[in-house]
C-alpha positions in Angstrom: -45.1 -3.3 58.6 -43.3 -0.2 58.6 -40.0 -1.8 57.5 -41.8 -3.1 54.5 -43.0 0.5 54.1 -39.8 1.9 54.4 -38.2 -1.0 51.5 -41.4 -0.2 49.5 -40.6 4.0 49.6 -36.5 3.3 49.1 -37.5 0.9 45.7 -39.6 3.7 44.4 -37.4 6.5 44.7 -34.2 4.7 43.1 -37.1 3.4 40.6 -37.5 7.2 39.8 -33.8 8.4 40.3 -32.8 5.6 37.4 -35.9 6.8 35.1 -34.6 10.3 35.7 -30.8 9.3 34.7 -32.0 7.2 31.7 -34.2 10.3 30.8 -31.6 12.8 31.1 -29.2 10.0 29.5 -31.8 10.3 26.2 -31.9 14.2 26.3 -28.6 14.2 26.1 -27.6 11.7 23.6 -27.2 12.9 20.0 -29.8 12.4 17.2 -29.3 9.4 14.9 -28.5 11.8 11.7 -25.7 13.9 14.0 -23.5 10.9 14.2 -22.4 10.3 11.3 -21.0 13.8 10.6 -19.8 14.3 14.2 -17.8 10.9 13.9 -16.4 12.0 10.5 -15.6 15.2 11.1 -12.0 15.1 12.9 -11.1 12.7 10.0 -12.7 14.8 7.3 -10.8 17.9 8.7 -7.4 15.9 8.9 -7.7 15.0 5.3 -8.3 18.6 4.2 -5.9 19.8 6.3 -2.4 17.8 5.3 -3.8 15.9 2.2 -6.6 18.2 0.4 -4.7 21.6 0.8 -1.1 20.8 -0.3 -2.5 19.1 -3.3 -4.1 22.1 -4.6 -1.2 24.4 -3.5 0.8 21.8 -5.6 -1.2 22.3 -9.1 -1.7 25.7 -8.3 2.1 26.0 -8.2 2.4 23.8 -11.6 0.5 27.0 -13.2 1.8 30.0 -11.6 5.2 29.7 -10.9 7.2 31.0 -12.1 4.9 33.0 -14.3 1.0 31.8 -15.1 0.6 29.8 -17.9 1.5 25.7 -19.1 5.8 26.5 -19.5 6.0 24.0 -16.8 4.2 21.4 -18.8 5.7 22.0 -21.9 8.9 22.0 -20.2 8.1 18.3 -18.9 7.1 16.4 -22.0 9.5 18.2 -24.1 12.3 17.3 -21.8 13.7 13.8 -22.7 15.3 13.2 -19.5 11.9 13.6 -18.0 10.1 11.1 -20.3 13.2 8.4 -19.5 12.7 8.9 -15.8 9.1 8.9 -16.2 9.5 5.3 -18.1 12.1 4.3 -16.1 10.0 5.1 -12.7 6.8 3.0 -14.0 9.3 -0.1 -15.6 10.7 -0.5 -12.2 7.1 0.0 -9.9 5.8 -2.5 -12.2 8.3 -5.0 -11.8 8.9 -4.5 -8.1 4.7 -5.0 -7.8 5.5 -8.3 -9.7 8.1 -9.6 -8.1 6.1 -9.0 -4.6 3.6 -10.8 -5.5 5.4 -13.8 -6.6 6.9 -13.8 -3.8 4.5 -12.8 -1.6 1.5 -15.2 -2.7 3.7 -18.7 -1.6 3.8 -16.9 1.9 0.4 -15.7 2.7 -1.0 -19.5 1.0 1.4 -21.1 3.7 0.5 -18.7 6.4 -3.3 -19.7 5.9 -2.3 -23.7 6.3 0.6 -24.0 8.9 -0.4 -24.1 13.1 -1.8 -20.5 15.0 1.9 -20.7 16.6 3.8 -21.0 13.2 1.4 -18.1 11.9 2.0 -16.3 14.3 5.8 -16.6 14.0 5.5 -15.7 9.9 3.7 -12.7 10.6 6.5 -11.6 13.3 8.9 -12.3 10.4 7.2 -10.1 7.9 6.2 -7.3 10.5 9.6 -6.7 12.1 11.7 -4.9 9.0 8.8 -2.8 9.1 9.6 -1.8 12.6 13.0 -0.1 12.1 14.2 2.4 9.1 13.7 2.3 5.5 17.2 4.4 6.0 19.0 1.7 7.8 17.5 -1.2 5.7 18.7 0.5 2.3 22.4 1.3 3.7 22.8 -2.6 5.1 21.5 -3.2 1.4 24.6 -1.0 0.4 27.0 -3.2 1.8 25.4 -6.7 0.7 25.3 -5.2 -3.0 28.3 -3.8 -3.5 31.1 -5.1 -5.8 33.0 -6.6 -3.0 30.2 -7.2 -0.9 29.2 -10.5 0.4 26.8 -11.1 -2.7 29.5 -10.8 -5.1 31.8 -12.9 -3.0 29.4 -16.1 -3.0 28.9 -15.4 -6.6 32.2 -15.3 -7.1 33.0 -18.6 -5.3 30.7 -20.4 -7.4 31.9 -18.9 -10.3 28.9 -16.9 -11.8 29.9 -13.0 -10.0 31.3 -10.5 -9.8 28.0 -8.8 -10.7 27.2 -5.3 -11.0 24.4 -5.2 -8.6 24.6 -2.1 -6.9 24.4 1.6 -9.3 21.9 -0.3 -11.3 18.2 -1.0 -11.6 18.2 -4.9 -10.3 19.8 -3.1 -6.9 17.2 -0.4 -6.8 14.6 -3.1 -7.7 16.0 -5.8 -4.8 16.1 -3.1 -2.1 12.5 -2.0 -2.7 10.7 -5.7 -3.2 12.5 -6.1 0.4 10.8 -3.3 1.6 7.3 -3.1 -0.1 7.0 -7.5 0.6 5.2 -6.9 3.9 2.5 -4.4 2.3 1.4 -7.2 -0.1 2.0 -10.1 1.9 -0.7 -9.0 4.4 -3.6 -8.3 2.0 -3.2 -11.1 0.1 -3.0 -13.0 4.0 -6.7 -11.4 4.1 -8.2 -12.7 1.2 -6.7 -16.2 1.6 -7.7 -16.8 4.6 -11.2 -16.2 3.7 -11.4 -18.8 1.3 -13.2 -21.8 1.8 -11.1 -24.7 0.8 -13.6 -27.5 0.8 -14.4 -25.7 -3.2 -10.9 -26.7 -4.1 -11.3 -30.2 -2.4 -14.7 -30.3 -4.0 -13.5 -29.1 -7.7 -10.4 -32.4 -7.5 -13.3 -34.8 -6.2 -15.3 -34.3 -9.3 -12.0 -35.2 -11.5 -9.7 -31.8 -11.9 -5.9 -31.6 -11.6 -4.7 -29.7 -8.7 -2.9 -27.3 -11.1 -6.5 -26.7 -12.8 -8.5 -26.6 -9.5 -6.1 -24.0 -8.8 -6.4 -21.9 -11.2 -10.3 -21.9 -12.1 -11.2 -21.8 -8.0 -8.5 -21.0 -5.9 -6.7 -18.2 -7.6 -10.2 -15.9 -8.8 -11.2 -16.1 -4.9 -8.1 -14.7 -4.0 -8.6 -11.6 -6.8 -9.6 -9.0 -4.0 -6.0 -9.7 -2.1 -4.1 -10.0 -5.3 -5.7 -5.9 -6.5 -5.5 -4.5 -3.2 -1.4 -5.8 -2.2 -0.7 -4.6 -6.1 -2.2 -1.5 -6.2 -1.0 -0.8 -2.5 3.0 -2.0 -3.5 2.6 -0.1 -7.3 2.0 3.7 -5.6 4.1 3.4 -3.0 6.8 2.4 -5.8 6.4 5.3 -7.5 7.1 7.5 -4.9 10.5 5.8 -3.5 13.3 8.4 -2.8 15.8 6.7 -0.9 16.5 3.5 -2.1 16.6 5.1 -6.0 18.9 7.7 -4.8 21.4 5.1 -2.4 21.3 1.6 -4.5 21.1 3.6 -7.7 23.0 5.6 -10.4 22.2 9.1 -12.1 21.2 7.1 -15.5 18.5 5.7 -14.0 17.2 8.4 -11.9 13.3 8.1 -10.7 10.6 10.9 -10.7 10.9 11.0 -7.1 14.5 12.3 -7.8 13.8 14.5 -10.1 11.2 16.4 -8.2 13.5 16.7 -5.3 16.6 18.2 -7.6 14.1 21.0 -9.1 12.8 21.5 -5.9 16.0 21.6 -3.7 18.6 22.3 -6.4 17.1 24.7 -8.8 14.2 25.7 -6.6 12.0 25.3 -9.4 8.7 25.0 -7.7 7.1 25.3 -10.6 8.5 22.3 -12.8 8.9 20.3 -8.9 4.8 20.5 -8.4 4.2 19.9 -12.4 6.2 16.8 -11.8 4.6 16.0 -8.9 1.2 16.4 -10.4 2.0 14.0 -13.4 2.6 11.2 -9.9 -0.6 12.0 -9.1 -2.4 11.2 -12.0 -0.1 7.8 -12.4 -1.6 6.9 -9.1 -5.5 7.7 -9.9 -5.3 5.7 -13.4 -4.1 3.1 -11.0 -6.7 3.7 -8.3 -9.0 3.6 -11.5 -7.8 0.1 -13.5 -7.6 -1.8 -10.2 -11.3 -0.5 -9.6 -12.9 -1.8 -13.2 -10.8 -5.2 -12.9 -12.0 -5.6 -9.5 -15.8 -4.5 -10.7 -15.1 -7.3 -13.9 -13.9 -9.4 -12.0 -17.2 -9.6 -9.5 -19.1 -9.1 -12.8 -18.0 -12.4 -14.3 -17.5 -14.3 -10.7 -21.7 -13.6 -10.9 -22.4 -14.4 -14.1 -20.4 -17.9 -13.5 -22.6 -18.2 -10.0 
């Protein structure tokens, strides 16, 4: 009897040491509307930090410096070199975005149909130029596109080279499709793999040609990949440095350039951060297009539903 007791007295009191813990576990927890801003706060902080503050320094510096005022604008649309490199810049994002995705669209549709092992294999193949430098990549570049590079030689075996590859924009455009091919690969990986197939199987059952099942099913599901990899490939493209400057020639020099020879060669903060302003604004018209395409683009998948 007293044993029982003694169980019965031990049950209790952990019974009451676990309501205390879970009580003091509550006390201490933080209200539902803290979370939010407590989770978003080192992020929030790290954004106004490196991102947030240098911007503003930047178009504060495009006004000020070197005396208050728009001379720094005025400079940069009356300058025709600037307006070249400007076009120039865009001509060669744009095309570098296209090629990626011509390229890149074959890939992801095979990654989403071959084995977990052979997926696994094309994703290794597409992740590891990623894992060593842009640097190194663009110099090994150097030596496959140079006049008496390998390139040239096979071209020149078959009988269609030499070819001026490198000092030219098809060099500067080869180097960066190599480079920016993972960042749309993956995206469009996303949205492909997502797509039920049995509507493509059920669109060539009721009488279309894979080429039209393709394009009226297939191809507007994969929209969200297609936006995302191109806007993601078109601003990173606009900001290349290294490969412009390497694979190259002075004719065709690239905003990115020119904001580093005002900045490091005239020290011309001023014109550098006007420059780098006019980037900025390229990339929020993008950020703004692929937005209302994406938003038609739901818009008229609906009104078909």
């Amino acid at each position: 009897m007293s044993q029982l007791t003694t169980e019965a007295t031990t049950v209790s009191i952990g019974t009451s040491n676990a309501s205390d813990t879970s009580a003091l576990v509550r006390r201490r927890r933080l209200p539902a509307s803290w979370l939010t801003p407590v989770l978003t706060l080192p992020a929030a902080v790290l954004i106004t930090v490196f991102f947030a503050i240098p911007i503003v320094q930047v178009i504060i510096l495009s006004f000020t410096d070197p005396q208050a005022g728009l001379g720094n604008y005025a400079w940069l649309f009356t300058t025709p070199l600037i307006g070249q490199a400007a076009i120039g810049t865009f001509l060669i994002s744009l095309s570098v975005t296209l090629v990626c995705l011509l390229m890149a669209y074959p890939y992801a549709y095979l990654m989403t149909i071959v084995s977990d092992r052979t997926r696994s294999v094309m994703t290794m193949l597409i992740m590891v130029p990623l894992w060593s430098s842009i640097l190194v990549r663009t110099l090994a570049w150097v030596v496959l596109l140079q006049d008496s590079g390998p390139i040239n030689g096979m071209l020149t075996a078959i009988g269609l080279g030499p070819l001026q590859l490198i000092r030219t924009p098809l060099g500067v455009g080869i180097g960066m499709s190599q480079v920016l091919l993972p960042f749309m690969v993956m995206p469009l990986y996303s949205a492909l793999s997502r797509i039920d197939t049995r509507l493509v199987t059920a669109a060539k059952s009721l009488g279309a040609h894979p080429v039209v099942a393709f394009f009226r099913v297939y191809l507007p599901l994969s929209r969200p990949g297609i936006f995302s990899g191109c806007l993601t490939v078109f601003i990173l493209a606009l900001g290349f440095y290294i490969i412009p400057s390497l694979l190259g020639s002075p004719q065709d020099t690239m905003l990115s350039a020119m904001i580093q020879l005002q900045v490091s060669g005239f020290l011309a903060w001023g014109r550098g951060s006007a420059l780098g302003v006019v980037l900025l604004v390229a990339t929020l018209v993008a950020l703004i297009v692929v937005a209302r395409l994406g938003k038609n683009a739901r818009t008229s998948k609906g009104g078909a539903q």
